[in-house]
mmCIF file of the N, C-alpha and C atoms, coordinates in Angstrom:
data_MODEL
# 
_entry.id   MODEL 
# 
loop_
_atom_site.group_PDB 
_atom_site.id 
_atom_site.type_symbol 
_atom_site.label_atom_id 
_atom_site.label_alt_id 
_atom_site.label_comp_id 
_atom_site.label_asym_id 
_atom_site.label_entity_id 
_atom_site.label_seq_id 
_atom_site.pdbx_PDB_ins_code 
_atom_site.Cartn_x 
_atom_site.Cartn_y 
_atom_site.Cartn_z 
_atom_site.occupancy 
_atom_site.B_iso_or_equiv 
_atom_site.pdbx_formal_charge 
_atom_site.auth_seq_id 
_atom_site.auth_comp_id 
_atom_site.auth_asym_id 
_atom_site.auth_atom_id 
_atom_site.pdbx_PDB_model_num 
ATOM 1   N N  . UNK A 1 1  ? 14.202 152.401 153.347 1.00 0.00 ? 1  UNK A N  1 
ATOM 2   C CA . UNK A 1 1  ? 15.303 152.322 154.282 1.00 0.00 ? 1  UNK A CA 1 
ATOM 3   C C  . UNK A 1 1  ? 16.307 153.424 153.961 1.00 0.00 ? 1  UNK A C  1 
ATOM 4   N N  . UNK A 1 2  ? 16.815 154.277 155.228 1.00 0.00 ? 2  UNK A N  1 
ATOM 5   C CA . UNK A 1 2  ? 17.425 155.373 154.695 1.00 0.00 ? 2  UNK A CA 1 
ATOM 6   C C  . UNK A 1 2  ? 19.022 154.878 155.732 1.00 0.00 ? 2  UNK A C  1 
ATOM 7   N N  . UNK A 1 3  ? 20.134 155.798 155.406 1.00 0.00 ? 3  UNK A N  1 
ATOM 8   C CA . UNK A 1 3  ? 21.512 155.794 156.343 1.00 0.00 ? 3  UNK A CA 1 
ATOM 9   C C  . UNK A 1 3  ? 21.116 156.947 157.330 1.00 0.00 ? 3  UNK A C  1 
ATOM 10  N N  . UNK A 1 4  ? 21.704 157.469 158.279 1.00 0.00 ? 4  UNK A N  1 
ATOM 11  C CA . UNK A 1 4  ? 22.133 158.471 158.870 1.00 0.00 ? 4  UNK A CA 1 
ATOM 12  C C  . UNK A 1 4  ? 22.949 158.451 159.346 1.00 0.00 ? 4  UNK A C  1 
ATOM 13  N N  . UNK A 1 5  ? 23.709 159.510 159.245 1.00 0.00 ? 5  UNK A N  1 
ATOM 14  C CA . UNK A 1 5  ? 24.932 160.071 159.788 1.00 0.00 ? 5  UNK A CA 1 
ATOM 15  C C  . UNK A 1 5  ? 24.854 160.811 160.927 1.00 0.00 ? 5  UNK A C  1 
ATOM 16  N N  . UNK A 1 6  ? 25.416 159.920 162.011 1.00 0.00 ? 6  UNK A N  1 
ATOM 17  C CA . UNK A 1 6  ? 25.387 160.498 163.463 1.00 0.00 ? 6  UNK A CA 1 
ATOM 18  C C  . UNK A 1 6  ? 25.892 161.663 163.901 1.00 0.00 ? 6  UNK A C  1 
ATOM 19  N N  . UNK A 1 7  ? 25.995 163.202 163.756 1.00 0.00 ? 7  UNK A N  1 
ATOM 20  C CA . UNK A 1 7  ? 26.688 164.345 163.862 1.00 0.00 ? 7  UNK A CA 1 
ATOM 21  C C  . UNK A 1 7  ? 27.035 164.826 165.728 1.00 0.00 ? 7  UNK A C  1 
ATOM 22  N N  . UNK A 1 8  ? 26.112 164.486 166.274 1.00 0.00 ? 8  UNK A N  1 
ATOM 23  C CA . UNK A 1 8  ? 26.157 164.728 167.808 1.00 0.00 ? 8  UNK A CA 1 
ATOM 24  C C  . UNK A 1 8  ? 25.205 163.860 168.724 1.00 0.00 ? 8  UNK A C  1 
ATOM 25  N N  . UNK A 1 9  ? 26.034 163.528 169.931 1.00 0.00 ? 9  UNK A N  1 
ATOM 26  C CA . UNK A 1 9  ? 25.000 162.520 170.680 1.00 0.00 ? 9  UNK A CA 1 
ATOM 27  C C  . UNK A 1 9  ? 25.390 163.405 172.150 1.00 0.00 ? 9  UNK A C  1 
ATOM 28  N N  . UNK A 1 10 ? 24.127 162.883 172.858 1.00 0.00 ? 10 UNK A N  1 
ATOM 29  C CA . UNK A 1 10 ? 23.881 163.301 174.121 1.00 0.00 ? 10 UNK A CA 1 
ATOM 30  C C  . UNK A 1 10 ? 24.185 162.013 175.483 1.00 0.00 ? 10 UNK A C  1 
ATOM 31  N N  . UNK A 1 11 ? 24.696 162.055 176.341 1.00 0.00 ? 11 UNK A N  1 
ATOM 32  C CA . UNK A 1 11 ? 24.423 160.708 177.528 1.00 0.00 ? 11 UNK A CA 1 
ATOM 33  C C  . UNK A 1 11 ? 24.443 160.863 178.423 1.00 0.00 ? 11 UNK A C  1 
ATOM 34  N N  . UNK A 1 12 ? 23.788 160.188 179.581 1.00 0.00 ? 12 UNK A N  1 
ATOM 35  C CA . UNK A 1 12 ? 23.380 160.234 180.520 1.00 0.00 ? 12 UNK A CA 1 
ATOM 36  C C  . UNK A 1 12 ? 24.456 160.651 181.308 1.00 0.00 ? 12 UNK A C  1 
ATOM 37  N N  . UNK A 1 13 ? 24.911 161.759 182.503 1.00 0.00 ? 13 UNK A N  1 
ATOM 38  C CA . UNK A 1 13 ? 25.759 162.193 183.044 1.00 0.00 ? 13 UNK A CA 1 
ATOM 39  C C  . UNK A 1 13 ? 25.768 161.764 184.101 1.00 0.00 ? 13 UNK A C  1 
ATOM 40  N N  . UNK A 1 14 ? 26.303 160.183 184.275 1.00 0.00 ? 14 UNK A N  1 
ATOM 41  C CA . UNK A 1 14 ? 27.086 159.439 185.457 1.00 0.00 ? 14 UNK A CA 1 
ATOM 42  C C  . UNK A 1 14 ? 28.329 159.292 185.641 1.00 0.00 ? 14 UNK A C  1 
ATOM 43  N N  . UNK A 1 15 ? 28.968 158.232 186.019 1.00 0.00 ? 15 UNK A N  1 
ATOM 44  C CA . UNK A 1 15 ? 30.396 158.108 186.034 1.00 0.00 ? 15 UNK A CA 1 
ATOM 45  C C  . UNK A 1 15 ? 30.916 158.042 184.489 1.00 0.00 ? 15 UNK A C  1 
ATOM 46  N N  . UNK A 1 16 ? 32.219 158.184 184.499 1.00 0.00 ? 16 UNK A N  1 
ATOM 47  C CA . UNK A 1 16 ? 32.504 158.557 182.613 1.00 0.00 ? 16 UNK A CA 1 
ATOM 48  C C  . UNK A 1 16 ? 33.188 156.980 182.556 1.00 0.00 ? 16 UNK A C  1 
ATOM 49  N N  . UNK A 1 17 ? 32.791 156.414 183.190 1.00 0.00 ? 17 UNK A N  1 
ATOM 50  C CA . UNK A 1 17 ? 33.304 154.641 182.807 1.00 0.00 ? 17 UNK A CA 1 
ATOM 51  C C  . UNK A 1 17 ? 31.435 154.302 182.339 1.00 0.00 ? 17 UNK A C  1 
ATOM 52  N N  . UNK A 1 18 ? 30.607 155.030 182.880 1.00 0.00 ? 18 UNK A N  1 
ATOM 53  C CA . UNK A 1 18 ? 29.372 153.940 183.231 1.00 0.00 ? 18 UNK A CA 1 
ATOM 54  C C  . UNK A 1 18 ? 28.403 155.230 182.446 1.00 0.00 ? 18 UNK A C  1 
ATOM 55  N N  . UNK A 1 19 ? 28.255 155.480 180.951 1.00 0.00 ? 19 UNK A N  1 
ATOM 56  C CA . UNK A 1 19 ? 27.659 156.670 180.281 1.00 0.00 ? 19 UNK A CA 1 
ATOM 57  C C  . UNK A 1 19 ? 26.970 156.154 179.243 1.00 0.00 ? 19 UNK A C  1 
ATOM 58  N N  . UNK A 1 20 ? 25.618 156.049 179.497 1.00 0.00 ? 20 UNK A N  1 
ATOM 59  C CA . UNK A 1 20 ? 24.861 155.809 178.149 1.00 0.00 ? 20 UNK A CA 1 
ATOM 60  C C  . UNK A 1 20 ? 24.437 156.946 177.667 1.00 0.00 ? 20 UNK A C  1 
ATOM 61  N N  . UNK A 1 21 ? 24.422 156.478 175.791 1.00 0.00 ? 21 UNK A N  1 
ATOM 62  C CA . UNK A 1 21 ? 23.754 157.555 174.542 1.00 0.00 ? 21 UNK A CA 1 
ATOM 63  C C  . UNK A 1 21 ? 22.194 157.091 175.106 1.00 0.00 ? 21 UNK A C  1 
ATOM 64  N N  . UNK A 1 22 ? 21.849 158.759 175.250 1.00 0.00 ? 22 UNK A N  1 
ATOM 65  C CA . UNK A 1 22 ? 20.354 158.926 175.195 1.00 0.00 ? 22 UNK A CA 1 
ATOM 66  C C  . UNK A 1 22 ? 19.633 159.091 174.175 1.00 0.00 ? 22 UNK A C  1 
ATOM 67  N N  . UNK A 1 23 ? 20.206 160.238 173.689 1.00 0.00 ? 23 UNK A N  1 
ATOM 68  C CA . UNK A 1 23 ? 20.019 160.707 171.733 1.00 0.00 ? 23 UNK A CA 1 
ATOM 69  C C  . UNK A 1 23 ? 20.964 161.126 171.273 1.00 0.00 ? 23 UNK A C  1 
ATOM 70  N N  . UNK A 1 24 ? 21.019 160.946 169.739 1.00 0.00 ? 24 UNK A N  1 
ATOM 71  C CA . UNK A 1 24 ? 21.207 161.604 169.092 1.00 0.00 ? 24 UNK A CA 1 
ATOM 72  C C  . UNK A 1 24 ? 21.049 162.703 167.754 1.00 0.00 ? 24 UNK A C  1 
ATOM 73  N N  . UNK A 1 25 ? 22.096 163.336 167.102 1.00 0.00 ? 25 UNK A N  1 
ATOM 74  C CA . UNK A 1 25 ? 21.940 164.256 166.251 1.00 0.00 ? 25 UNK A CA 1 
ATOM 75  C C  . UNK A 1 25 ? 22.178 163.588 165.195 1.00 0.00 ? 25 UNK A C  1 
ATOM 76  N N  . UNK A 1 26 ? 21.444 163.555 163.852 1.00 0.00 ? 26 UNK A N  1 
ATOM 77  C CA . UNK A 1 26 ? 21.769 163.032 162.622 1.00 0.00 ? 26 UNK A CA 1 
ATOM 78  C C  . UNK A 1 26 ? 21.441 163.503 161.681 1.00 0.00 ? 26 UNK A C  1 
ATOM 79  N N  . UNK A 1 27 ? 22.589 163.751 160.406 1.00 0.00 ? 27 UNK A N  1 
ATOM 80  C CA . UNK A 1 27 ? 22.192 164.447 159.275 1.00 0.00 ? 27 UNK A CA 1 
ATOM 81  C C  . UNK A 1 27 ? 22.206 163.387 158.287 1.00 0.00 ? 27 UNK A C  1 
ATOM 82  N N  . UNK A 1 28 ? 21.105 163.348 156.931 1.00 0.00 ? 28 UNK A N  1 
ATOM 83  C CA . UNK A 1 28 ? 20.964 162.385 155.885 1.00 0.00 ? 28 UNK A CA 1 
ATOM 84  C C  . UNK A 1 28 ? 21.637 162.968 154.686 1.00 0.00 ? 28 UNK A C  1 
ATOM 85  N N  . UNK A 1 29 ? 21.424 162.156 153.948 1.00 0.00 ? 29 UNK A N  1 
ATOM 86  C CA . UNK A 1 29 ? 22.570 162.392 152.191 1.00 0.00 ? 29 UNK A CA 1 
ATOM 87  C C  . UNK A 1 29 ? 21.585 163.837 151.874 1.00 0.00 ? 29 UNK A C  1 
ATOM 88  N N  . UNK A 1 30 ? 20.578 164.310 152.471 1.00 0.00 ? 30 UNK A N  1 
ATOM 89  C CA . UNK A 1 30 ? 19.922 165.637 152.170 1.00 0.00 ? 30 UNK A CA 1 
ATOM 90  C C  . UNK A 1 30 ? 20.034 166.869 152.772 1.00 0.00 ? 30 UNK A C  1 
ATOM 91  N N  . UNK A 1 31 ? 21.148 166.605 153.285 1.00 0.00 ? 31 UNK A N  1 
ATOM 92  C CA . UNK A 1 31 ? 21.679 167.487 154.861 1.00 0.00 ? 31 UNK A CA 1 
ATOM 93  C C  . UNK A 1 31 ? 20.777 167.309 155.754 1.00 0.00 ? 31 UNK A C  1 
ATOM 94  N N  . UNK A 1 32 ? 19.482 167.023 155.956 1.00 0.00 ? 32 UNK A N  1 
ATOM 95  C CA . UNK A 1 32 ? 18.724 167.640 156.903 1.00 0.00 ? 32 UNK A CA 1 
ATOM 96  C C  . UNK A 1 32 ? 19.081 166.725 158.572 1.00 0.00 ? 32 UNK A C  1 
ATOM 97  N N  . UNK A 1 33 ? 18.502 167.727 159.591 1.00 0.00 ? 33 UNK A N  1 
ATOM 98  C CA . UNK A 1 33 ? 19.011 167.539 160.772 1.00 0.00 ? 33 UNK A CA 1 
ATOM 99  C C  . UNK A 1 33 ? 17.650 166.826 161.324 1.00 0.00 ? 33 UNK A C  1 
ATOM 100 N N  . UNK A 1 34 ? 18.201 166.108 162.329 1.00 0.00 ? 34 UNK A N  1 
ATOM 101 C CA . UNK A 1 34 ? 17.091 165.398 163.259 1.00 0.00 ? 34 UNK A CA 1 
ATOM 102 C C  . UNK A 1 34 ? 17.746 164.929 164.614 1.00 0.00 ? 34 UNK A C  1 
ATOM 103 N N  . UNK A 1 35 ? 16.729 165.083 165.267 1.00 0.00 ? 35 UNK A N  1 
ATOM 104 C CA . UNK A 1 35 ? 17.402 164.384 167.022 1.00 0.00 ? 35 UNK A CA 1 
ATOM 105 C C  . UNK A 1 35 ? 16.476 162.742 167.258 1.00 0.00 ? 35 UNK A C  1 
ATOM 106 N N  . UNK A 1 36 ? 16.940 162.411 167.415 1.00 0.00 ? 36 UNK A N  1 
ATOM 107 C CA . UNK A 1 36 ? 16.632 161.113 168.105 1.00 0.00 ? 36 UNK A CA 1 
ATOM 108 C C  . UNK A 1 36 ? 17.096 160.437 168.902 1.00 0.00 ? 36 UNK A C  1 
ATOM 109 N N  . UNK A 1 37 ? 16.190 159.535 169.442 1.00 0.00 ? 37 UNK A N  1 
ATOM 110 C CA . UNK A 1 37 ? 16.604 159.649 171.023 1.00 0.00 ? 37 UNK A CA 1 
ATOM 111 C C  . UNK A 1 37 ? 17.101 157.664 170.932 1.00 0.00 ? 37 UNK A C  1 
ATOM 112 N N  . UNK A 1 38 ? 17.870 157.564 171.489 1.00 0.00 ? 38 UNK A N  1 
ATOM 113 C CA . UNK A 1 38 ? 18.117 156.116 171.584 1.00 0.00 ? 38 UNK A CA 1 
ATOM 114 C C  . UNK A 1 38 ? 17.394 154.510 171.417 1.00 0.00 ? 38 UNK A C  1 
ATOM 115 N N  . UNK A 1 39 ? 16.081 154.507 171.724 1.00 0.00 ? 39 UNK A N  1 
ATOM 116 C CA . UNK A 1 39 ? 14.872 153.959 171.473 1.00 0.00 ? 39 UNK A CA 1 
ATOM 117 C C  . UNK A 1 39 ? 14.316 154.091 170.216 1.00 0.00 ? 39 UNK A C  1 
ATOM 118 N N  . UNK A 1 40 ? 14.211 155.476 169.269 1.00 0.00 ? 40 UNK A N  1 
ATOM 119 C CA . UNK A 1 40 ? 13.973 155.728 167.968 1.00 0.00 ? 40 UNK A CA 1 
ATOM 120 C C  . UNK A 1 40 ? 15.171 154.890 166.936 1.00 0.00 ? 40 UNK A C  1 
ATOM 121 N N  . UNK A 1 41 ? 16.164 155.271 167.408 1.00 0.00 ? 41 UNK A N  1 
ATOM 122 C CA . UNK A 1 41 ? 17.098 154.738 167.056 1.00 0.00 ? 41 UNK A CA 1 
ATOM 123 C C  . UNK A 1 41 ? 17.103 153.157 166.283 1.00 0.00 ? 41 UNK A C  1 
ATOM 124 N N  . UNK A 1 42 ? 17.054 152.422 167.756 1.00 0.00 ? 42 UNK A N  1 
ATOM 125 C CA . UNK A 1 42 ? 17.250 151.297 167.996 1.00 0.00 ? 42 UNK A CA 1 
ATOM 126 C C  . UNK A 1 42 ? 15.978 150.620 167.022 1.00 0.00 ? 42 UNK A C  1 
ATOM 127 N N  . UNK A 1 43 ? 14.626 151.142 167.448 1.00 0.00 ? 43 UNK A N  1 
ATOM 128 C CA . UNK A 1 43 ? 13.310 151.005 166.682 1.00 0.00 ? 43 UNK A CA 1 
ATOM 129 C C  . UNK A 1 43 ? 13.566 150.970 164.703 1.00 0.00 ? 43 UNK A C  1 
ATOM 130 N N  . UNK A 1 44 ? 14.315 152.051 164.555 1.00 0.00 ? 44 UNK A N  1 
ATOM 131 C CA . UNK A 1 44 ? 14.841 152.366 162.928 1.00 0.00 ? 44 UNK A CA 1 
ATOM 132 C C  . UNK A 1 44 ? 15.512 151.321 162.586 1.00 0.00 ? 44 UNK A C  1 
ATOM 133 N N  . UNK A 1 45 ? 16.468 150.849 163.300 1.00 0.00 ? 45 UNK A N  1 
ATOM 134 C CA . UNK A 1 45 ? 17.345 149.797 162.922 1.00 0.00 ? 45 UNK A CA 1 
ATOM 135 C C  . UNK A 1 45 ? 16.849 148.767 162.588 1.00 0.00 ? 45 UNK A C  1 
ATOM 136 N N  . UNK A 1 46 ? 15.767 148.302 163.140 1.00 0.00 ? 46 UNK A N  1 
ATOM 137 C CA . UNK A 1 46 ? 14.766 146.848 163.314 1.00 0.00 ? 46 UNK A CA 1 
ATOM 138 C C  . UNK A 1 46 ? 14.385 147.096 161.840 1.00 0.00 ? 46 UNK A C  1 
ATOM 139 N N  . UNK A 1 47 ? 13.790 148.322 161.359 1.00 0.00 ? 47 UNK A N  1 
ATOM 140 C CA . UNK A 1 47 ? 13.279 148.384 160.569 1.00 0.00 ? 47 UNK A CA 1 
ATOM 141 C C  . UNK A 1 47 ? 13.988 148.571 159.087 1.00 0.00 ? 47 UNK A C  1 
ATOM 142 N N  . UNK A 1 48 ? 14.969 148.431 159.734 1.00 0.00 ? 48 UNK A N  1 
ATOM 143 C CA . UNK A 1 48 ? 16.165 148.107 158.092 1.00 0.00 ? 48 UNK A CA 1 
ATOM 144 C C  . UNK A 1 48 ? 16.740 149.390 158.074 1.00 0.00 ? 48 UNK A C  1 
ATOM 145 N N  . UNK A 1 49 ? 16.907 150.534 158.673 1.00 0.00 ? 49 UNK A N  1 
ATOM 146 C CA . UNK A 1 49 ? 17.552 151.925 158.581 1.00 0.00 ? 49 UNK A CA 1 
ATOM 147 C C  . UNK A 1 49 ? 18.807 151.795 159.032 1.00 0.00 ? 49 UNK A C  1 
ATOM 148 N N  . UNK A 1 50 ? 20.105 152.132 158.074 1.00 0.00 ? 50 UNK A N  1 
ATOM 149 C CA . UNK A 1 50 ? 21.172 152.312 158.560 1.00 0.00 ? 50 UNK A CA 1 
ATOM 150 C C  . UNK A 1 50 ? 21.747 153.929 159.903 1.00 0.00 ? 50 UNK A C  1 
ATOM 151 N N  . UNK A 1 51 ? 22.596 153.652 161.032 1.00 0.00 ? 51 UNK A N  1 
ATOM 152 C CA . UNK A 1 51 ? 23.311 154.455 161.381 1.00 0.00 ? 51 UNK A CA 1 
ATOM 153 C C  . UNK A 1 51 ? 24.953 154.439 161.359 1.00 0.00 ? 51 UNK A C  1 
ATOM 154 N N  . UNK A 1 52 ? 25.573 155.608 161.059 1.00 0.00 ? 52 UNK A N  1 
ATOM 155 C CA . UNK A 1 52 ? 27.157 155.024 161.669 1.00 0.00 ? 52 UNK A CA 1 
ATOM 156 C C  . UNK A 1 52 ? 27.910 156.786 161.838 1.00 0.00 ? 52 UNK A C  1 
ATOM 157 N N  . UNK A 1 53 ? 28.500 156.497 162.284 1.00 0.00 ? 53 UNK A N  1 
ATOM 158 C CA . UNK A 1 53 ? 29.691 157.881 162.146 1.00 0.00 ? 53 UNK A CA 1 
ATOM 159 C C  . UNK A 1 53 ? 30.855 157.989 161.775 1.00 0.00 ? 53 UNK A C  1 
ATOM 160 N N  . UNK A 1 54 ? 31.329 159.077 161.646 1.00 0.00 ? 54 UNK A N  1 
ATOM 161 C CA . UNK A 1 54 ? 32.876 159.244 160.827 1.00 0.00 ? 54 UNK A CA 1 
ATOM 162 C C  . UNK A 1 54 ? 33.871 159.857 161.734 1.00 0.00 ? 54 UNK A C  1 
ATOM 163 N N  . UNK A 1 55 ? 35.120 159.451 161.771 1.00 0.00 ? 55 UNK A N  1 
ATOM 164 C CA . UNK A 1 55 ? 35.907 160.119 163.073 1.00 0.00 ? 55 UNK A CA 1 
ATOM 165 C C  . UNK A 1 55 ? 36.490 161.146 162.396 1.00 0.00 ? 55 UNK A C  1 
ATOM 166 N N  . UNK A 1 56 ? 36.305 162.157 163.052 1.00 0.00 ? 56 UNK A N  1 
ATOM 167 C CA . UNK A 1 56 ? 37.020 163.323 162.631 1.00 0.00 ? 56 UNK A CA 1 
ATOM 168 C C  . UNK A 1 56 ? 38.835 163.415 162.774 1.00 0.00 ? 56 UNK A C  1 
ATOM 169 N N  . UNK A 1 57 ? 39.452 162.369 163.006 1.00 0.00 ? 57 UNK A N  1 
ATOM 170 C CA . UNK A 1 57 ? 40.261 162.230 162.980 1.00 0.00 ? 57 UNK A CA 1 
ATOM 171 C C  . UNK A 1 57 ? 41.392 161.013 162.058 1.00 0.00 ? 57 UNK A C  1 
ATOM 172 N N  . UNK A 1 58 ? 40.583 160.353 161.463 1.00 0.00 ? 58 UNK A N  1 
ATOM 173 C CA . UNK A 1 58 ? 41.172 158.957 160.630 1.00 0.00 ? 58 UNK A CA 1 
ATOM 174 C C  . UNK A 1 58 ? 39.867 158.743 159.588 1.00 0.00 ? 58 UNK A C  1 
ATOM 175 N N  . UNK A 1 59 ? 38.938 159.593 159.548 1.00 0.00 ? 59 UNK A N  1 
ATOM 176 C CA . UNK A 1 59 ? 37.617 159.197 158.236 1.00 0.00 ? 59 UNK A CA 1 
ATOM 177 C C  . UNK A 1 59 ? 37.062 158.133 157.856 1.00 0.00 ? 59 UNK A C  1 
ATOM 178 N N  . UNK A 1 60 ? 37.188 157.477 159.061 1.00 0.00 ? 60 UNK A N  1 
ATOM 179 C CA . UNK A 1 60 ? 36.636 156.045 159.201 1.00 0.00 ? 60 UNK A CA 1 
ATOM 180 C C  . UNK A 1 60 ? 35.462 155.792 159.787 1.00 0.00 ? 60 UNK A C  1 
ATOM 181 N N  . UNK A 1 61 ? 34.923 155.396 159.151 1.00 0.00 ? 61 UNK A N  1 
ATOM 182 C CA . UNK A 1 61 ? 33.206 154.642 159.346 1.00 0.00 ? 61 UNK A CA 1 
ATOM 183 C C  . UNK A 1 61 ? 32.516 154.101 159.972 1.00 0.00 ? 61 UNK A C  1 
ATOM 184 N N  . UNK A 1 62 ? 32.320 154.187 161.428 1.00 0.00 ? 62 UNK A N  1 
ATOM 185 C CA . UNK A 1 62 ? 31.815 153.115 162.339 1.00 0.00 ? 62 UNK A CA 1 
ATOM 186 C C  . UNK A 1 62 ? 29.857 153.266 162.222 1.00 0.00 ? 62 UNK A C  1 
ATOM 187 N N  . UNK A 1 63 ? 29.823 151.369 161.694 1.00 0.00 ? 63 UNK A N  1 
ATOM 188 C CA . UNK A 1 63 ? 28.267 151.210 161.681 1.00 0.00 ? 63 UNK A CA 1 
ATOM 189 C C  . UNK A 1 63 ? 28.039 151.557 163.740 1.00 0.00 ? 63 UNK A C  1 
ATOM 190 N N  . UNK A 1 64 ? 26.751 151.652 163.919 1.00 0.00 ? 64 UNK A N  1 
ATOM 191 C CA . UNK A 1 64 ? 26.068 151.398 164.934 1.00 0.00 ? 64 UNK A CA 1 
ATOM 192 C C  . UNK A 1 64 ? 25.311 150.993 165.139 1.00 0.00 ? 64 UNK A C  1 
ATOM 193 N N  . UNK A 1 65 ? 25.469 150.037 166.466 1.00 0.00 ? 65 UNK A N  1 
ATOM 194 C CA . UNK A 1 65 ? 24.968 148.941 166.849 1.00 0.00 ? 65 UNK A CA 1 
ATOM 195 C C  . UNK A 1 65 ? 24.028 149.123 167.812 1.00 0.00 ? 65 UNK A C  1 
ATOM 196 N N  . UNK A 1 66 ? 23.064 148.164 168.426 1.00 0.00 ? 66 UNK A N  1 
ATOM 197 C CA . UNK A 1 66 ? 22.251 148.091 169.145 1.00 0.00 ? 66 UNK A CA 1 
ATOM 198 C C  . UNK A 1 66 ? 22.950 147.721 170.219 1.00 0.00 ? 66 UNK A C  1 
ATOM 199 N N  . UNK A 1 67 ? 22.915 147.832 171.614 1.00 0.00 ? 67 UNK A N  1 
ATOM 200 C CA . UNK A 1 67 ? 23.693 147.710 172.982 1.00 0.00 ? 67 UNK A CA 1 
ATOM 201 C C  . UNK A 1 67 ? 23.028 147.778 173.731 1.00 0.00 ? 67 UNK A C  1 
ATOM 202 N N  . UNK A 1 68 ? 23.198 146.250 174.746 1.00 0.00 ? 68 UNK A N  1 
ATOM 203 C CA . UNK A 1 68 ? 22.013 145.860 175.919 1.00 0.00 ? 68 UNK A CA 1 
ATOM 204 C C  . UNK A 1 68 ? 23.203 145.843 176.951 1.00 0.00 ? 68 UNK A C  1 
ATOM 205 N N  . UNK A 1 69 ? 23.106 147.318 177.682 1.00 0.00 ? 69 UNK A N  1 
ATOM 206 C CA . UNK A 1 69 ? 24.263 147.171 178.611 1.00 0.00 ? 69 UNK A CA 1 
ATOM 207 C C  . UNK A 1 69 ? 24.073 145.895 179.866 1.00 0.00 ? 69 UNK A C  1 
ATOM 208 N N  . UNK A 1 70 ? 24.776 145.879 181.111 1.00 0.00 ? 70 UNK A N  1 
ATOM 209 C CA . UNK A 1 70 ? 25.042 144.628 181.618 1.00 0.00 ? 70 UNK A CA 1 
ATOM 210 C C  . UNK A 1 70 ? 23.648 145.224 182.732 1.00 0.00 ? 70 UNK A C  1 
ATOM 211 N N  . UNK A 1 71 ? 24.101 146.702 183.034 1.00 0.00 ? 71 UNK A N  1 
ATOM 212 C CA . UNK A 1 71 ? 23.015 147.027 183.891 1.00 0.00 ? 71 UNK A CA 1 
ATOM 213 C C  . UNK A 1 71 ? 21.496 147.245 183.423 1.00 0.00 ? 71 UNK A C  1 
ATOM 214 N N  . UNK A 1 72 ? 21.091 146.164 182.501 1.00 0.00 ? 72 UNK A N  1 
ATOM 215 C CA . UNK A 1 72 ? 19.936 146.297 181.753 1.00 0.00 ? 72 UNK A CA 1 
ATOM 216 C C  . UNK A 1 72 ? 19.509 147.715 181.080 1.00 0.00 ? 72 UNK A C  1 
ATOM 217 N N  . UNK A 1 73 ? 19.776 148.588 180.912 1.00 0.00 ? 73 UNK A N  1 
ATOM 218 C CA . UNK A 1 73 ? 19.768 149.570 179.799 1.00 0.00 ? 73 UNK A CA 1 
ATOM 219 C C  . UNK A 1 73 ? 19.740 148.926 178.364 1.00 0.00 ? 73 UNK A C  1 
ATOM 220 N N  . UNK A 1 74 ? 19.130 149.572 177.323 1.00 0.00 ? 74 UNK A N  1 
ATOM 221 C CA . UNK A 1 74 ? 19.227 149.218 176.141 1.00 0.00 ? 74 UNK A CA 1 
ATOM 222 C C  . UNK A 1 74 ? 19.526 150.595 175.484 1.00 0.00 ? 74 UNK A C  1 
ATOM 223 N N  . UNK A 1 75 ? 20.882 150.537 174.797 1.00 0.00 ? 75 UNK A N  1 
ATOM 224 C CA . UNK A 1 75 ? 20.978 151.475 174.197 1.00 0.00 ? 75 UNK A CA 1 
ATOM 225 C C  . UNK A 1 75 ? 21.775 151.077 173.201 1.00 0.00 ? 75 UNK A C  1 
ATOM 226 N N  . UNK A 1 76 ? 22.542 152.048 172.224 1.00 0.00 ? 76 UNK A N  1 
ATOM 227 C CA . UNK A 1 76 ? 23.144 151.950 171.020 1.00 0.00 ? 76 UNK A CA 1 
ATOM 228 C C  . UNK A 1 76 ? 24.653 152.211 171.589 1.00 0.00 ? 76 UNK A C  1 
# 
């Protein structure tokens, strides 16, 4: 089971109230880079793999979660 650190995410370009993460960018405690896409994601998590990100503004830690929007989407 590894962490990753979420560096950049991508989402679907609808209304900016109504925007799901498709993928994202993540670097590990080894720097290395990877894209993954929301489904990989979600799949890692099941499997005991941590995600979260850091705000570049207050250095605070948000885990990430799995998210079953209302309009049936499943995303993070």
């Amino acid at each position: 089971m590894s962490d990753y650190r979420i560096v950049c995410v991508n989402r679907l370009d609808t209304s900016l109230a109504h925007r799901h993460v498709t993928d994202v960018g993540t670097e590990n405690a080894r720097g290395e880079m990877r894209r993954w896409s929301a489904v990989e994601v979600r799949d890692a998590m099941c499997r005991g793999d941590g995600f979260y990100t850091i705000s570049p503004t207050t250095n605070e830690i948000a885990k990430v979660e799995a998210f079953g929007c209302s309009c049936g989407l499943k995303t993070i």
